[in-house]
N, C-alpha and C positions, 0 to 999 in steps of 0.2 A: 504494500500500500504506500503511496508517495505520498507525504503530507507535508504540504508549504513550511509552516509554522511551527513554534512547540506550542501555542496554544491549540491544534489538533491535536496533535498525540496525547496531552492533558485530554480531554471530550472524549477520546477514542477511550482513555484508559477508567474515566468514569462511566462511560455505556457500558464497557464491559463487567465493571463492579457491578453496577447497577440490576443488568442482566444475569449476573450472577445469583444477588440476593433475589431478585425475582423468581428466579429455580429453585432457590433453597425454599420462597415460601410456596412454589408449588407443589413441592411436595411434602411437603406438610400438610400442606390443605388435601394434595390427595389422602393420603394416611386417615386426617381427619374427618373426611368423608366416609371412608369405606368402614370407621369407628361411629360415627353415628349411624349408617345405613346397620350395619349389626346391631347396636341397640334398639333401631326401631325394630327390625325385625325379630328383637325378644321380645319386644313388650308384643307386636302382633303375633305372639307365639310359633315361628317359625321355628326357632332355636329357641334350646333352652338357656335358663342365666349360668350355666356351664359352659356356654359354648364360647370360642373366642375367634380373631381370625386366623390362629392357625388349625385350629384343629378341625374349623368348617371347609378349611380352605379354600379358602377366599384370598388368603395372604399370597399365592399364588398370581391373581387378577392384580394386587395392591404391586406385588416386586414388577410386572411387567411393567404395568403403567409411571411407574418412577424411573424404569429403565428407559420409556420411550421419553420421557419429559424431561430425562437430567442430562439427555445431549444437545449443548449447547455452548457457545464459542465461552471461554474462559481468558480470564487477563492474563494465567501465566501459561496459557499457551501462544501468548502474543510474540511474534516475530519468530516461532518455530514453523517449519515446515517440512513437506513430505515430496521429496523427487524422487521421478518414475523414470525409464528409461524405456522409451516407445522405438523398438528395431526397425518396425516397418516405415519410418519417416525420419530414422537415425538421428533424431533430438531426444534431449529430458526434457522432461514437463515438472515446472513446480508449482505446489499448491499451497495456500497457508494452511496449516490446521484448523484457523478459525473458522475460515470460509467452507469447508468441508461441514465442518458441524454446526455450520449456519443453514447450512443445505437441505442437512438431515432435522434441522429444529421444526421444517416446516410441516412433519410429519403432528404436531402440536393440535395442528388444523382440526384433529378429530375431534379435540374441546368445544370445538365451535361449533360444530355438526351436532355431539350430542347436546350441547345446549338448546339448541334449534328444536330438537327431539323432545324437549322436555316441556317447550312451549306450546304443542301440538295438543290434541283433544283427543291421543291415545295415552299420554299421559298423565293426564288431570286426577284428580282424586277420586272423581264417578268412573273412569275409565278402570281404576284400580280398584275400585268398591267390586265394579262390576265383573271386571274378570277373578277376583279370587272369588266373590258368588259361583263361577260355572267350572274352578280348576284350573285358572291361567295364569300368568304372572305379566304384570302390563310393566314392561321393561321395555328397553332401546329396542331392541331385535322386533319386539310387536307394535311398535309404535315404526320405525321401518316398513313391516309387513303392512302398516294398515295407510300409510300414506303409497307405497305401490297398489294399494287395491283402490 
């Protein structure tokens, strides 16, 4: 990255903090989510007050999603980088690290999608009255299936 000034590389090395502590509270928040979704589903008697998330596992769904959400460009990978050596065009290619796991952060987007999902009239609280009345579970995956139908 070419940067005129030292007041960029200051900016640059504050987005990256910044970015940083915003990962750490995502995943927090995820953790804390998937701690409240268990306690409601004690008290709806799904699980009992024995249960926790690893032994329902769950914590399983909780380590993916902290793994998909905590790749993200970091400050002390700043000015590291990865060369490749491409035969069939006999140059190296370099890449920063950052920019790699900027790449991969946009994989994030799923946050937004299920938000979306949660806004919908397959996931409202009649939605969910109604399907554990007949044996279903009104989750992402049926809130999906009922905006394709």
């Amino acid at each position: 990255m070419l940067l005129e000034h030292p007041s960029d590389r200051f900016i640059v090395d504050i987005a990256l903090v910044y970015n940083m502590l915003c990962t750490i509270c995502l995943v927090i928040s995820i953790y804390w989510r998937y701690d409240i979704w268990l306690k409601w589903s004690i008290t709806v008697q799904r699980y009992t007050t024995y249960d926790t998330l690893i032994n329902t596992g769950v914590w399983k769904y909780v380590v993916g999603e902290i793994i998909v959400n905590i790749v993200a460009p970091y400050p002390f990978f700043e000015g590291m980088k990865y060369r490749e050596y491409v035969q069939a065009f006999d140059t190296e290619i370099e890449y920063e690290i950052n920019n790699i796991l900027l790449f991969f952060m946009f994989l994030r987007c799923y946050l937004i999608m299920k938000f979306i999902l949660y806004l919908t009239q397959f996931m409202n609280p009649r939605s969910q009255r109604v399907c554990s009345m007949n044996g279903c579970d009104a989750n992402t995956m049926f809130a999906i299936k009922g905006l394709m139908k």
